[in-house]
C-alpha positions as CSV (number, residue, x, y, z in Angstrom):
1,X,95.3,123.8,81.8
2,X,95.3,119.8,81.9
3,X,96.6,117.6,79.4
4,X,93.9,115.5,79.2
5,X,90.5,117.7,79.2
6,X,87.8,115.2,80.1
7,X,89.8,114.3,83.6
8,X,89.5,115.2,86.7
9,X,91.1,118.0,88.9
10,X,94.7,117.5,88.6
11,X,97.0,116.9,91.3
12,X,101.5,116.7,91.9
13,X,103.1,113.3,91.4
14,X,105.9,111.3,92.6
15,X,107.7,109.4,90.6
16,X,109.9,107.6,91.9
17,X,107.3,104.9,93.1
18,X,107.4,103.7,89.7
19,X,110.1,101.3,88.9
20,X,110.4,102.3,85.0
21,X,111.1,105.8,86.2
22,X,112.9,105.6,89.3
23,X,116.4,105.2,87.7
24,X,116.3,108.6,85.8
25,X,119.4,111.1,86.9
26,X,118.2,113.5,89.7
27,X,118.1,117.2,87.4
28,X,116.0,115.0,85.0
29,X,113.7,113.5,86.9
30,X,113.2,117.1,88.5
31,X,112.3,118.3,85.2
32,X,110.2,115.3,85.0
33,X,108.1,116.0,87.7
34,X,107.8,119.5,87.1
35,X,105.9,118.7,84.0
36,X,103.6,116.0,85.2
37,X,100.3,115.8,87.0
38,X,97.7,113.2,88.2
39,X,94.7,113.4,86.1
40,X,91.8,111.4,87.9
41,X,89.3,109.3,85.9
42,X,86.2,107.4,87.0
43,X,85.2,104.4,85.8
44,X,84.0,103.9,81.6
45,X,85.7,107.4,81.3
46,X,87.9,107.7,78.3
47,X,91.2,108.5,78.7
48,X,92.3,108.6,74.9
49,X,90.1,108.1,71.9
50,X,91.1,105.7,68.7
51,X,93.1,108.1,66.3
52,X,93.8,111.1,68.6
53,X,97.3,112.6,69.0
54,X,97.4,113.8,72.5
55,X,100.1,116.4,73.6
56,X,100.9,113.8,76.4
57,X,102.4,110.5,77.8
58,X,100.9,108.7,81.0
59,X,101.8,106.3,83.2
60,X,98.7,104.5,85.7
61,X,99.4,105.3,88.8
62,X,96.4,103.5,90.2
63,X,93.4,101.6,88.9
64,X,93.0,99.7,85.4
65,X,93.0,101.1,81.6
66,X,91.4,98.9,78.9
67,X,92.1,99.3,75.2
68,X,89.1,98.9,73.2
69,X,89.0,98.6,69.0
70,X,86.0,99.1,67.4
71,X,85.1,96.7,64.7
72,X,83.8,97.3,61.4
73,X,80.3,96.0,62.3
74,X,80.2,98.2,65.8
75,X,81.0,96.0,67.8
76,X,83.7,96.9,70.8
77,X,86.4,94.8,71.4
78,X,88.8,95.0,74.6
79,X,92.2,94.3,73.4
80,X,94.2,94.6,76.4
81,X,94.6,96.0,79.9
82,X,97.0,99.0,81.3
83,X,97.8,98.5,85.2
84,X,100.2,100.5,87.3
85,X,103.1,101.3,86.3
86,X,102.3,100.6,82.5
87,X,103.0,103.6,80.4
88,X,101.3,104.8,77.3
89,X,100.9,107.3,74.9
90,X,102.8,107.9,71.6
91,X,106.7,109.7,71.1
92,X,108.2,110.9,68.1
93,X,105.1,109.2,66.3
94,X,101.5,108.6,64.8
95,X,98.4,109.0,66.8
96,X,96.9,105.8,68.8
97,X,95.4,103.5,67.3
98,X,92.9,101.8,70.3
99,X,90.5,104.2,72.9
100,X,91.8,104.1,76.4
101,X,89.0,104.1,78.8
102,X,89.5,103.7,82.2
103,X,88.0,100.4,83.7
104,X,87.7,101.1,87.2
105,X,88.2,104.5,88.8
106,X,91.8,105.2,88.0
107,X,94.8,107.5,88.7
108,X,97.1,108.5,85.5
109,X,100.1,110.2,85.8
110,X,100.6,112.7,83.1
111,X,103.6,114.5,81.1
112,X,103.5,117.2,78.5
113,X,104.9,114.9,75.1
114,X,107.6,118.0,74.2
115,X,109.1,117.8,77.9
116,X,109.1,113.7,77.6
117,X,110.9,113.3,74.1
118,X,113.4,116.4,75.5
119,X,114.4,114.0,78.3
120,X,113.9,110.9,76.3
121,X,116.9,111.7,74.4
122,X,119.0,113.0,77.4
123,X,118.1,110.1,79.1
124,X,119.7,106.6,78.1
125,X,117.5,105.4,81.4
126,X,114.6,106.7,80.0
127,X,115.0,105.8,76.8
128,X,116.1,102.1,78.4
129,X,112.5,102.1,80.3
130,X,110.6,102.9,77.3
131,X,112.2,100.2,75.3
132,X,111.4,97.7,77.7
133,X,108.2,98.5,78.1
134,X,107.7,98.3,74.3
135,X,109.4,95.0,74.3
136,X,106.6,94.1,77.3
137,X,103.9,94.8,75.4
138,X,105.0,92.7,72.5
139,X,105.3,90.0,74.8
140,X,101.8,90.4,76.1
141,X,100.4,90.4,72.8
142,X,102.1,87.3,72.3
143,X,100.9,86.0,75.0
144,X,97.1,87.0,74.5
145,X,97.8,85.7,70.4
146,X,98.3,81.8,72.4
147,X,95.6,82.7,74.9
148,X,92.7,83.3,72.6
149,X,93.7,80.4,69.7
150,X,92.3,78.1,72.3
151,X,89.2,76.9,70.8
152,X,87.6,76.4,74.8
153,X,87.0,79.5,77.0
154,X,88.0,77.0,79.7
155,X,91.5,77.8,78.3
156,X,91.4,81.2,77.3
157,X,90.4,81.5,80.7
158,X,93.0,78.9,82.4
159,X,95.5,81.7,80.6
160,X,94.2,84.8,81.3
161,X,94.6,83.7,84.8
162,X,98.1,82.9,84.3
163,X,98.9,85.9,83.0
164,X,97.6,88.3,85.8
165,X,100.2,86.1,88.1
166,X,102.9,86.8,85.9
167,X,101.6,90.1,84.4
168,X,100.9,91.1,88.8
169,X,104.2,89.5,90.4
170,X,105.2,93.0,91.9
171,X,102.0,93.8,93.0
172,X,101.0,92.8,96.7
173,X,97.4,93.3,96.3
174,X,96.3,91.8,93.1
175,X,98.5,88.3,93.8
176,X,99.2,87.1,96.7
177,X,101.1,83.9,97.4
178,X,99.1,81.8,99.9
179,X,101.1,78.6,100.9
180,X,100.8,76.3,97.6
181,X,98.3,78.6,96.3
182,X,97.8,82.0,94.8
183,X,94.9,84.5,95.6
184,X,94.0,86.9,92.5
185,X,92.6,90.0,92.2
186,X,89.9,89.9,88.5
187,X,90.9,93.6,87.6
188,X,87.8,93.5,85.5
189,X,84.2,93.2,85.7
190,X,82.6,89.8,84.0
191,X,81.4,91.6,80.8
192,X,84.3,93.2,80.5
193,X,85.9,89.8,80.6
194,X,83.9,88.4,78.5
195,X,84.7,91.2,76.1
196,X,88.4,90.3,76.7
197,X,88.1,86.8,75.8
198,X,85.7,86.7,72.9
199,X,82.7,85.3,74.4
200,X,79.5,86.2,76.8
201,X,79.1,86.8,80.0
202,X,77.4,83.5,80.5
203,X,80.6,81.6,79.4
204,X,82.8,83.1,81.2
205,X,80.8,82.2,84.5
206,X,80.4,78.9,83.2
207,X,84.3,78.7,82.5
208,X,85.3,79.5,86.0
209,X,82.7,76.9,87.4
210,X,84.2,74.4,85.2
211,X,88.0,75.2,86.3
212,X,86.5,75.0,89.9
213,X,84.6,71.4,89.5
214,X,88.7,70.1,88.3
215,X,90.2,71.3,91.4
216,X,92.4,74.4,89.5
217,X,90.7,76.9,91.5
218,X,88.9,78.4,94.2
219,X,86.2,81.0,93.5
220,X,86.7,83.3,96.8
221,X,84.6,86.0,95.1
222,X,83.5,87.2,92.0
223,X,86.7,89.0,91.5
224,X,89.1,87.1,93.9
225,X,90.3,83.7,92.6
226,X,92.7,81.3,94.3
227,X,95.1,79.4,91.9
228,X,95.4,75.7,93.1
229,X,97.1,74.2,90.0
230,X,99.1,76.5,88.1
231,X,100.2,73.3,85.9
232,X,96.5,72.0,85.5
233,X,95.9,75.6,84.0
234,X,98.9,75.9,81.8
235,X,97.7,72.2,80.3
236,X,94.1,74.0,80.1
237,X,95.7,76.5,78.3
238,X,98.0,75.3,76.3
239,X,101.3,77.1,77.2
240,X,103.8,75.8,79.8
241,X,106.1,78.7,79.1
242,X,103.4,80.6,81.2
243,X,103.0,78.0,84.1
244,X,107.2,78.2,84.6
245,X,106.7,81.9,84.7
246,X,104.3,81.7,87.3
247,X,106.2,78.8,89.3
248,X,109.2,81.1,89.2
249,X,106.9,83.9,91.0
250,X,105.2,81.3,94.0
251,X,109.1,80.2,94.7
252,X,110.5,83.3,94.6
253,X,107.6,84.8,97.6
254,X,107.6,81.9,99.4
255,X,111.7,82.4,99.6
256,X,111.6,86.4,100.4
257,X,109.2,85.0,103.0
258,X,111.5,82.8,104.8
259,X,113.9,85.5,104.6
């Protein structure tokens, strides 16, 4: 039987791709793997709705999650994103409090919650991993708190650009270092950015024209966007914490590269 009952045909993983997981003891991470499958979603499937308990913990493998609250008039409201390598799900705890729906067609790792909190406490790796990716996701919501006080979308967009080249360091093909620049990958459609950021489609679109018409990017394609002037968009944005972040990331390539 699956975990998750609205997926797709389930599948063995491997997971020692994923950095969070790869430092778990050998007779662990066999048990590990022995009670996880891929479940395969397609895109505005949900994963997880708002309040549910599942009997499971997931890492994305590959594709994007967004967490969605509804409001008290009906409206949705994306509050965040889940990429590869993010884990989710609930241990030891309360059910979750935002639906998961996948935003593209997506991959999700799965592991029966029993056999997880078993190994979380055998585990001080494990249990480090999880930690850290708790910590991560306060730091994100930190993050998207500074983002979306801007009162201009130009700037909660200059930041949410900024954070998909921190957020995306380690992965090759969603940023890319391009001499002085960097090339992004938009994990999201324009509505559902829009969603993200608190405004309409209309000015979003308008927002990335603008940013264009300064000389702080490049729009390659809808969803590809090359990063001229990390500092111009930090300024835009309002947090240079952000822009150091992202400096640290185009030096850091650019040296593996010489290498």
């Amino acid at each position: 039987m699956s975990v998750i009952p609205n997926g797709g045909p389930a599948t063995a993983c491997g997971l020692r791709r994923f950095p969070k997981l790869s430092q778990i003891a050998g007779d662990l991470m066999d048990d590990l793997e022995a009670s996880c499958h891929i479940q395969h979603f397609s895109a505005g499937q949900v994963v997880v709705e708002a309040g549910d308990a599942p009997d499971f913990v997931a890492c994305v493998q590959s594709g994007y999650l967004r967490l969605q609250k509804t409001l008290a008039d009906g409206r949705r409201h994306i509050v965040g994103l889940l990429v590869e390598g993010d884990l989710f799900g609930r241990v030891f705890d309360a059910p979750i409090q935002f639906t998961i729906e996948a935003a593209t067609d997506a991959e999700v790792c799965c592991f029966q919650r029993r056999t997880f909190e078993d190994i979380l406490l055998r585990s001080p790796e494990l249990e480090r991993s999880l930690m850290l990716n708790i910590l991560s996701e306060l730091d994100r919501a930190r993050d998207w708190m500074t983002i979306l006080s801007c009162h201009k979308i130009t700037g909660r967009l200059a930041g949410f650009l900024l954070i998909l080249c921190s957020r995306f360091r380690a992965v090759d093909h969603v940023v890319r270092v391009d001499g002085e620049c960097l090339d992004v990958l938009v994990p999201i459609s324009r509505p559902d950015l829009a969603h993200l950021l608190g405004t309409r489609r209309e000015s979003v679109s308008r927002a990335f024209h603008a940013l264009e018409d300064e000389g702080m990017i490049d729009i390659l394609r809808p969803d590809l966007i090359r990063v001229r002037d990390v500092e111009g968009l930090a300024a835009e944005a309002g947090d240079e914490e952000l822009a150091g972040r992202v400096a640290l990331l185009q030096s850091t390539r650019n040296l593996s590269r010489k290498a």
